[in-house]
Residue, then its C-alpha position, 0 to 999 in steps of 0.5 A: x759479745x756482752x760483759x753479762x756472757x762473761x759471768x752468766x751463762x745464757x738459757x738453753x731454751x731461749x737464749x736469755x741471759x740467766x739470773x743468779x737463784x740461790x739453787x742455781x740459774x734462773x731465766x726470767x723469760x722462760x722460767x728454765x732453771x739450772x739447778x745446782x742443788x745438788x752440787x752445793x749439797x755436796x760442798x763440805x764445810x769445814x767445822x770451825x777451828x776450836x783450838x789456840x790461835x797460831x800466835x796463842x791467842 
């Protein structure tokens, strides 16, 4: 087992290690991508904090 299948998941097609996109997972070899949009998408971000501080500051 490799460090890389710790973190990176391996293309279903081929078998490479997949490298990081910024809508997913790429594989280089194969050009498969794992898409994730739709997931990071769904992610809400908070509004930034518009108040006093705890300490009033």
């Amino acid at each position: 087992m490799d460090d890389l299948d710790l973190v990176q998941p391996r293309c279903p097609n081929c078998g490479t290690v997949m490298v990081d996109d910024r809508r997913g997972f790429w594989c280089e070899h194969c050009r498969y991508l794992d898409d994730h949009a739709a997931e990071f998408a769904a992610v809400v971000v908070p509004p930034d904090f518009d108040g006093p501080g705890i300490r009033g500051g």
